[in-house]
C-alpha positions in Angstrom: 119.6 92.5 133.8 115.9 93.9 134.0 117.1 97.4 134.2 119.3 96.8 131.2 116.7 95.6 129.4 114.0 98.2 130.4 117.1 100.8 129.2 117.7 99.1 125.6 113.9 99.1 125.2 113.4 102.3 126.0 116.2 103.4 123.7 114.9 101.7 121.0 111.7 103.3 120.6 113.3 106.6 121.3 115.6 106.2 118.4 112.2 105.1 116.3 109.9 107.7 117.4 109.0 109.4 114.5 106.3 112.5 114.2 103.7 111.2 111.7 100.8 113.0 110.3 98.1 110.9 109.2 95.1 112.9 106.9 91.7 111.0 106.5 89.7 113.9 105.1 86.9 111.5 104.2 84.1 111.1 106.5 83.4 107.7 106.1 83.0 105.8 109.2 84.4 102.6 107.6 87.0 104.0 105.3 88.3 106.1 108.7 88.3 102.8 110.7 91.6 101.5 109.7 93.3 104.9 109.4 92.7 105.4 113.1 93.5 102.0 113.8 96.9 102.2 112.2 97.7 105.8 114.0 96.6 104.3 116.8 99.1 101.0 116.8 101.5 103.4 115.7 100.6 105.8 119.1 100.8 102.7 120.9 104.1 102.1 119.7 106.3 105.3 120.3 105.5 107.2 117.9 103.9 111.0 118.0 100.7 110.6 115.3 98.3 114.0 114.6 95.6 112.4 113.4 93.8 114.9 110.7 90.2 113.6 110.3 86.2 114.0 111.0 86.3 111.4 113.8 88.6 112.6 116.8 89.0 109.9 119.6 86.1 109.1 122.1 89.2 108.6 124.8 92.4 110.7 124.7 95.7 108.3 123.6 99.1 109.7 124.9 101.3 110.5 121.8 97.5 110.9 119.4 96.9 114.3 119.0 93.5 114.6 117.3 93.0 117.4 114.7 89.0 117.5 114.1 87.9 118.7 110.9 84.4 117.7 111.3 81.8 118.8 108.6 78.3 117.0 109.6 77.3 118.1 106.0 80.4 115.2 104.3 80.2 112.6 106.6 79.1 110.0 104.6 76.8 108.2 106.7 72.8 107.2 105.3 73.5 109.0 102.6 72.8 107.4 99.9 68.6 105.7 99.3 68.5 102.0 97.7 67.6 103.5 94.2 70.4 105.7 94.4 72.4 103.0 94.8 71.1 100.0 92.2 71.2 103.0 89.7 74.4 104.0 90.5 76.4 103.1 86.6 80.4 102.9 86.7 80.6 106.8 85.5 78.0 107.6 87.7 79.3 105.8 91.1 82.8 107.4 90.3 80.9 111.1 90.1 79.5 109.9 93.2 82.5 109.1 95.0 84.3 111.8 93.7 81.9 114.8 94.0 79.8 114.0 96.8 82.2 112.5 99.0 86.3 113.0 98.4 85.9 116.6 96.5 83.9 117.7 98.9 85.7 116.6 101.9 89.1 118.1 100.1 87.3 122.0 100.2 85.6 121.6 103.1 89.5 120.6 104.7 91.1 122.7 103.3 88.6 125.7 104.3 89.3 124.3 107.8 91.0 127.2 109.8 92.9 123.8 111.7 94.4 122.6 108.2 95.9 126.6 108.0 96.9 126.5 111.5 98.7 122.8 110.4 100.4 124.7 107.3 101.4 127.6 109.5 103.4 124.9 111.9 106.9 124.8 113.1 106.8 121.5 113.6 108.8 119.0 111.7 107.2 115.8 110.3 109.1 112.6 109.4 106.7 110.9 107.3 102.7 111.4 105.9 100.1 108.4 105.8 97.1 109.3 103.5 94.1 107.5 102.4 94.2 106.2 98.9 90.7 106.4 97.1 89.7 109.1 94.2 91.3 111.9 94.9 94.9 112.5 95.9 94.4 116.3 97.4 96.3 115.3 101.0 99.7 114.5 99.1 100.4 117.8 98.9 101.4 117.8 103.0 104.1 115.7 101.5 105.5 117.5 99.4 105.2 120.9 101.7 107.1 119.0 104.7 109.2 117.1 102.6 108.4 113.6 103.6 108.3 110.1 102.4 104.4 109.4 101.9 103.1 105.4 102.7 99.3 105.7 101.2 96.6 103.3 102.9 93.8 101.4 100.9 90.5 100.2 102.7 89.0 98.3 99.6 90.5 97.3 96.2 92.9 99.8 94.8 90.4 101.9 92.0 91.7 101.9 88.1 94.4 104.4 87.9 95.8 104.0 91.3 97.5 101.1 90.9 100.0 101.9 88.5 101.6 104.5 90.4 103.3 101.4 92.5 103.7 99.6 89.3 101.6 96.4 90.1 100.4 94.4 87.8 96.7 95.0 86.5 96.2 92.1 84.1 92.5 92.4 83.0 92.4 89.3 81.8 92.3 87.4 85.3 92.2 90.0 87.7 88.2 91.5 88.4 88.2 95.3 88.5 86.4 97.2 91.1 83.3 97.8 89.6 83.1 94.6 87.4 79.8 93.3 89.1 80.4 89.8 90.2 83.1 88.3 88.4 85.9 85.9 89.8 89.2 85.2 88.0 87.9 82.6 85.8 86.6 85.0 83.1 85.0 83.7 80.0 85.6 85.9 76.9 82.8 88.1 76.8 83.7 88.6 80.8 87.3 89.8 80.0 85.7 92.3 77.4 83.3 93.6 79.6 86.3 93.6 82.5 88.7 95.1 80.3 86.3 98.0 79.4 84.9 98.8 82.7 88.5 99.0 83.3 89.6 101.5 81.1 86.2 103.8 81.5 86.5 104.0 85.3 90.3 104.8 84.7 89.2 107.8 82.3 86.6 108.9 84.3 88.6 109.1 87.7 91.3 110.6 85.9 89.2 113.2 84.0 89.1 114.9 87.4 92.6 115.2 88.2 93.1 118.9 86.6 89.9 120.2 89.0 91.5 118.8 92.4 95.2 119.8 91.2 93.8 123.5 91.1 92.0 123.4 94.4 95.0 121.8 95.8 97.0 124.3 94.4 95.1 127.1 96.0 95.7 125.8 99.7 99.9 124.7 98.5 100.6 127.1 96.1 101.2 126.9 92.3 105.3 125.9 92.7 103.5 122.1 93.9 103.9 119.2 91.7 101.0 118.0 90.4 99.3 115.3 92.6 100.1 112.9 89.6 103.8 113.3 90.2 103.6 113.2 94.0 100.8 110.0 94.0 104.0 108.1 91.8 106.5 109.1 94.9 104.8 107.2 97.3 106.8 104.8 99.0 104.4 102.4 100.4 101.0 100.7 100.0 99.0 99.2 102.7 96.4 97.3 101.0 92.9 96.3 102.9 93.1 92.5 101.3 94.4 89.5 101.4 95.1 86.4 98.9 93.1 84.3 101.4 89.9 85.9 101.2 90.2 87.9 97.8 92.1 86.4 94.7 95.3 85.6 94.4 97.7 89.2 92.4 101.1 89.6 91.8 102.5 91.7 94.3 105.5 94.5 94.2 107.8 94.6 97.3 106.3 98.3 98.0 102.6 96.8 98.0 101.8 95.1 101.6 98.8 93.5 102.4 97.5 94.1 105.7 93.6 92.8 105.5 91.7 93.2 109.1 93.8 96.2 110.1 90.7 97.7 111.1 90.1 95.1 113.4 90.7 94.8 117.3 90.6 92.0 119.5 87.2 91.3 120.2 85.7 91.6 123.3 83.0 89.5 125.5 79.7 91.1 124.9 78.3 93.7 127.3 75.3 93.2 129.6 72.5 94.8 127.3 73.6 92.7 124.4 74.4 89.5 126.4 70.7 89.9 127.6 69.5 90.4 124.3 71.1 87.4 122.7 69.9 85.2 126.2 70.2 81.9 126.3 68.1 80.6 122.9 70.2 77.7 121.5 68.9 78.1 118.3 70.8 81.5 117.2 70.8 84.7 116.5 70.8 86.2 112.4 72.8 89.7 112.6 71.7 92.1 109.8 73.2 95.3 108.9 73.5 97.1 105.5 76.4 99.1 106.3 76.7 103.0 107.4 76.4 104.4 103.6 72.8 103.1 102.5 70.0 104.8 104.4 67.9 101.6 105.7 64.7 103.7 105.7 65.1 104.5 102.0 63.7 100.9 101.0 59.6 100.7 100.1 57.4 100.0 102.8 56.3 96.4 100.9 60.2 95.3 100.9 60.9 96.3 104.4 57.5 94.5 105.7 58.8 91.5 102.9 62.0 90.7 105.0 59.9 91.5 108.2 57.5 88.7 107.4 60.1 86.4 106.2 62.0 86.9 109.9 59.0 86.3 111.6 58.6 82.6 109.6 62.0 81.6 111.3 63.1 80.3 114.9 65.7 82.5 115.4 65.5 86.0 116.8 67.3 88.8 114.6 69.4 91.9 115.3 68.5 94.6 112.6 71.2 97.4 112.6 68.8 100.8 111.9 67.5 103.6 113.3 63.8 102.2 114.2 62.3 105.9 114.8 62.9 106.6 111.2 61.2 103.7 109.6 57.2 103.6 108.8 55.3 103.5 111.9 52.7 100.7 110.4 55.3 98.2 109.8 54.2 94.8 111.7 57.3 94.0 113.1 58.1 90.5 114.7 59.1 90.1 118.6 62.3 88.1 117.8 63.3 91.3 115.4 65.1 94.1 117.6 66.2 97.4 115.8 69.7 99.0 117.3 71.4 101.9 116.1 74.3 101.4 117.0 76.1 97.3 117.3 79.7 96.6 118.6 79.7 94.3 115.4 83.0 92.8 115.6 82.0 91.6 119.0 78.3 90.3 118.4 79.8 88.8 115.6 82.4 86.7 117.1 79.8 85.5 119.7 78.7 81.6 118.9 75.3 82.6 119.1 75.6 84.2 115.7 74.7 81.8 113.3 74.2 84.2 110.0 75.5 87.4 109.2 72.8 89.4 106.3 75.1 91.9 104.7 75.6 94.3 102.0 78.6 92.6 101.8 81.0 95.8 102.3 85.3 95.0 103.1 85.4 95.2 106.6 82.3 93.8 107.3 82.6 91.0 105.2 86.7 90.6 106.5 84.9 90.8 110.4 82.7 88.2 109.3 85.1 86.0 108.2 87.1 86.3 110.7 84.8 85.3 113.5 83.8 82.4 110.8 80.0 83.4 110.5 78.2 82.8 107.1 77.1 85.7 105.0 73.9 85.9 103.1 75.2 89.0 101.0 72.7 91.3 98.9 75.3 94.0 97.0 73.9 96.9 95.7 77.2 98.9 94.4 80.8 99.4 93.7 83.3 96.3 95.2 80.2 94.7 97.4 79.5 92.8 94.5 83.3 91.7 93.8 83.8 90.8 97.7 80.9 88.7 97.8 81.7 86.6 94.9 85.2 85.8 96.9 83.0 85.2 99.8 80.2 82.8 97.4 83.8 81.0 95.5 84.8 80.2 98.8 81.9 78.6 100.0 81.1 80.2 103.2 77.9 82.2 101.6 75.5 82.7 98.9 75.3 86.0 96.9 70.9 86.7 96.8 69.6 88.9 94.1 65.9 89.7 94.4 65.3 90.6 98.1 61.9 88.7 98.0 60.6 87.1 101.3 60.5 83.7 99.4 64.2 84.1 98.5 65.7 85.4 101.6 63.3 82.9 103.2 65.0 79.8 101.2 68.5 81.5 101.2 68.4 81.8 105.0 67.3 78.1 105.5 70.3 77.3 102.9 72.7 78.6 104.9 71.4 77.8 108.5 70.8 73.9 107.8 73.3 73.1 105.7 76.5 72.4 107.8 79.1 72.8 104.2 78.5 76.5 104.7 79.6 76.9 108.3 82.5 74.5 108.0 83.7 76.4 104.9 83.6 79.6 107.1 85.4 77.9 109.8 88.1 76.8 107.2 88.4 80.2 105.8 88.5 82.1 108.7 91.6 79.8 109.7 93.4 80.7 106.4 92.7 84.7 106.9 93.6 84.5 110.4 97.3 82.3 109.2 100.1 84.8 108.7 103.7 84.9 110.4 102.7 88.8 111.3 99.7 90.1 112.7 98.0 93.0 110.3 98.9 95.1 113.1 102.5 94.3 113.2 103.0 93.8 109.4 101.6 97.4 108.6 103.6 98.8 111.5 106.7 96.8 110.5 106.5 98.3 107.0 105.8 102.1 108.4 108.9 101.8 110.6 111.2 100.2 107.5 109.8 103.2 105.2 111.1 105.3 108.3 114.6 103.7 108.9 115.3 103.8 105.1 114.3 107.6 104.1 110.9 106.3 101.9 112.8 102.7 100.9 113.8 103.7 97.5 115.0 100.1 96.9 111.0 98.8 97.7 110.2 100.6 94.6 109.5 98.8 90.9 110.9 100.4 87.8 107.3 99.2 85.9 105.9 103.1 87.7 108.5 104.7 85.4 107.3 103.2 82.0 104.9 105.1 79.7 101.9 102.8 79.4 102.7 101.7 75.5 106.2 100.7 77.0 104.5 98.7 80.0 102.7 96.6 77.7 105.5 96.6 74.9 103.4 98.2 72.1 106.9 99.9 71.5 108.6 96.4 70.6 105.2 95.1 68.9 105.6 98.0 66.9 109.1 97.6 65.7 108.4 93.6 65.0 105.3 94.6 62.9 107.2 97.1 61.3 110.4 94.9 60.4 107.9 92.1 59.4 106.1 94.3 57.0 109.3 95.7 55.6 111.0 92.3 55.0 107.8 91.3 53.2 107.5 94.4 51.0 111.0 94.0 49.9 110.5 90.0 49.6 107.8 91.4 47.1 109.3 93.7 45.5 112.3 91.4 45.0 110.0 88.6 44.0 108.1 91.2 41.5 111.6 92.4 39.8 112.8 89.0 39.1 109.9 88.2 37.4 109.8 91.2 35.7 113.1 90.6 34.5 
């Protein structure tokens, strides 16, 4: 019986094991995170994954064959200061992501001798997983093996990538990603503002497409489809949310949300950071600004501000950045300890985490909330400000504004003394964690169905097929208006001849 079932098993993933290329050209530490998670679940699983990306694997994986295209020049890591940031506009943040992060990353990959080496392979592919995010350029390995294409989202899909799948975008209740703090219940004025940062971010990220078609073209070849066509033939989206911790969206059956994909199971803490947590019952604040902002960027008189207003609470703090490139005449607490580097899922998770100071970023804010830890969020840019007004809504932290010590001071205290807050994180980390699939086995569920049905034609909604004025019915508004007004002319006309008459 055992060796019957060992057989069946082991036919069964032989008759799924599929060769999968996976591209993450963007060297983002976080945006990478759930792309090699994925490929890695997928490794796990049977299948043979080449993983094209800046961040190779610190310990080989049988069936993960790494393909490193590092460029220390794009990885997108401190790059960015705190001015560049705050004074980042919705044009300018999309130039930003575009130019000095995905357009670069595209040349500098496909420059890669590796990438030609990839085009130059025998080998046969049954299926592509790309990052979606402002540029499309990787589609094109699609198209040149001939493969169905599932496309992976780490934040909010931008304006003018969700139509491709043909999900619903109503501006009217539904925030876009760079409306700063707003929450489905929109006032007017809200919706107008919403509606046009809409439609300027969707110009501005499409304004681009004829610059990376051409540079695509130059690596594929002329006879590709544009990136437009191929970016509508995708037949999947894994999407980095979840209704439980975002809002509530209609949803197309080719649209999957798979939120904490990026996440592992955490792990006890090791020695160094056991020691340096110890055995204070009083807690430990966590405080980390993410990998893009450059901590060292922020003025002397702030950085000693948030010092001093550490060094007025009881509880000792871990400060995520580099310590040798801060100010050297900074007074810095005891109970404040600078690391480089923090195995945050894990400290977070740890009960003697009380508070969690963030820039409120998706996978930290999803790690957060699911190891039910309060946020004190300070945004600066792009969805940061959309994910913590979920996180305020929700009740399991406050949203602060001016990074004074007398407000992180009282916005601190709020949070720390005030039991609604971590009961409200408790009670939301239970309804992100409630699913009847794992993210793990829902995203690789949906890869293998996408697999076992040739891209899954029948997943796909006819909405992607609709010019935009047929979408939103301005064809039949215009035929109603124009019936109206012709019944009424001739009403007047009619009216005018009999009393004419």
């Amino acid at each position: 019986m055992n060796l019957f079932l060992f057989l069946s098993n082991y036919l069964i993933a032989t008759i799924y094991c599929a060769n999968i290329l996976v591209v993450s050209e963007i060297g983002s530490v976080s945006h990478m995170s759930i792309m090699k998670n994925l490929a890695k679940n997928l490794a796990e699983k049977g299948h043979n994954i080449d993983m094209v990306s800046q961040f190779p694997l610190e310990k080989p994986l049988e069936r993960y064959t790494d393909i490193n295209i590092a460029n220390i020049s794009i990885i997108v890591t401190n790059q960015f200061t705190l001015n560049e940031m705050k004074l980042l506009t919705t044009k300018t943040t999309i130039m930003a992501m575009i130019e000095k992060v995905s357009l670069s990353a595209c040349k500098s990959a496909f420059e890669n001798p590796k990438l030609q080496q990839l085009k130059n392979t025998k080998k046969k592919y049954d299926l592509l997983i790309a990052e979606l995010f402002v540029t499309d350029c990787m589609l094109g390995w699609g198209w040149y093996f001939d493969v169905p294409t599932i496309l992976v989202s780490s934040s909010y899909p931008l304006p003018s990538r969700v139509d491709r799948f043909g999900l619903p975008e109503s501006t009217g209740y539904i925030p876009t990603y760079f409306a700063q703090g707003f929450s489905t219940k929109m006032s007017v004025f809200d919706r107008i503002v919403n509606t046009w940062q809409y439609i300027k971010a969707k110009y501005f990220i499409n304004s681009y497409n004829q610059i990376i078609d051409e540079i695509t073209k130059d690596f594929f070849g002329t006879e590709m489809p544009s990136l437009s066509d191929l970016a509508y033939n995708s037949s999947l989206l894994l999407m980095n949310t979840h209704f439980s911790i975002h809002f509530a969206r209609p949803l197309v059956p080719n649209v999957i949300e798979v939120a904490g994909l990026h996440m592992e199971e955490p792990q006890p803490l090791n020695q160094y950071y056991d020691n340096l947590l110890g055995n204070d019952t009083t807690g430990v604040i966590y405080f980390s600004m993410g990998s893009l902002l450059a901590i060292e960027s922020f003025s002397i008189d702030l950085l000693q501000d948030i010092l001093d207003a550490f060094a007025t609470l009881p509880y000792k703090v871990i400060w995520r950045a580099k310590h040798e490139a801060l100010p050297k005449n900074l007074n810095v607490p005891k109970k404040v300890y600078f690391e480089n580097w923090v195995p945050q899922l894990d400290l977070l998770c740890d009960s003697r985490v009380k508070l969690f100071i963030s820039h409120g970023g998706m996978m930290s804010t999803q790690e957060a909330i699911y190891c039910a830890v309060p946020i004190l969020g300070i945004p600066i840019n792009a969805d940061q400000f959309l994910n913590m007004k979920q996180v305020q809504d929700s009740g399991n932290g406050l949203i602060i504004k001016d990074l004074s010590k007398s407000d992180l001071m009282k916005s601190i205290k709020e949070l720390l003394h005030d039991p609604k807050y971590s009961k409200s994180a408790k009670e939301v980390s239970e309804l992100f964690k409630d699913r009847p699939m794992s993210p793990k086995d829902t995203a690789i569920y949906w890869t293998e169905y996408v697999l076992r049905h040739r891209g899954a034609p029948k997943l796909q909604s006819f909405a992607k097929q609709l010019a935009w004025y047929q979408y939103y019915l301005l064809d039949l508004i215009a035929i109603v208006i124009c019936t109206l007004f012709t019944i009424i002319l001739f009403l007047l006309l009619f009216i005018k001849r009999i009393f004419l008459s």
